[in-house]
C-alpha positions in Angstrom: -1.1 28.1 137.0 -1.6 29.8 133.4 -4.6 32.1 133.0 -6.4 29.9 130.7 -6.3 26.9 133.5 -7.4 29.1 135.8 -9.8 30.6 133.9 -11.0 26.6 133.5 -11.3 25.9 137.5 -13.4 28.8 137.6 -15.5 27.2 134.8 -15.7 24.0 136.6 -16.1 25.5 140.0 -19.5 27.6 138.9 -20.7 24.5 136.7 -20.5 22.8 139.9 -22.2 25.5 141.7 -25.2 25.6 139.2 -25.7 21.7 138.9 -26.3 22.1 142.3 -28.6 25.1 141.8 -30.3 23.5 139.5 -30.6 20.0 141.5 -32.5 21.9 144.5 -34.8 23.8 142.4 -35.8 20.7 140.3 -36.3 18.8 143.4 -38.4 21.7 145.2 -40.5 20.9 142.5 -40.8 17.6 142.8 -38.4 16.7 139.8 -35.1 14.5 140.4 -32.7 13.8 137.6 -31.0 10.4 139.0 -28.2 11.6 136.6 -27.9 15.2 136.7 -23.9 16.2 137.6 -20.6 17.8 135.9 -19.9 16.4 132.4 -16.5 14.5 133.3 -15.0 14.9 129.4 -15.9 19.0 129.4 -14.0 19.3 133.0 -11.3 18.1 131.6 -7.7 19.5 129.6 -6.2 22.4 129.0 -9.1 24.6 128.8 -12.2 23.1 130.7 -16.1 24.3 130.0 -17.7 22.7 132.6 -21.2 21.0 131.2 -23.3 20.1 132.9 -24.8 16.6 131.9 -28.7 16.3 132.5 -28.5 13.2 131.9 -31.3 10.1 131.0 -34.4 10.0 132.6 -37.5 8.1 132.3 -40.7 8.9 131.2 -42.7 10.1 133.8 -39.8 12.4 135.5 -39.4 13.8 131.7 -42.7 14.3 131.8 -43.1 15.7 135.4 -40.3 17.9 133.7 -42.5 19.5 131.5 -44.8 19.9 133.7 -43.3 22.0 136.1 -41.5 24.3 132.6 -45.1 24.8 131.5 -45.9 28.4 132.0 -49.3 28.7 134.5 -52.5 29.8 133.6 -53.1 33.0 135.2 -56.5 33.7 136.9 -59.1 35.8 136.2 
């Protein structure tokens, strides 16, 4: 395997690892992303980025998004 493949699995490998990062901290919080995974296209060829897709969602879990990425009021 060339460096640049192997370079590329490592890509793909910690994409994969931070999709599913990401999936357990979004639902923690109550947030799932039906669609949320590795960008298929991006994994692919001679020299792979490994995206990750978020995907579609629909209003209220873009919304519940927001919600949660809203920084909190402190108290005082």
């Amino acid at each position: 395997m060339t460096r640049n493949r192997a370079q590329g699995a490592d890509r793909v490998k910690e994409a994969g690892l931070a999709c599913e990062e990401l999936r357990a901290a979004l639902t923690a919080a109550g947030v799932v992303l039906p669609s949320l995974g590795l960008d298929p296209v991006s994994c692919s060829g001679s020299a792979p980025l490994g995206l990750i897709d978020l995907g579609r969602c629909n209003i209220a879990t873009a919304r519940a998004l927001a919600a949660v990425l809203r920084p909190r009021e402190t108290a005082r």
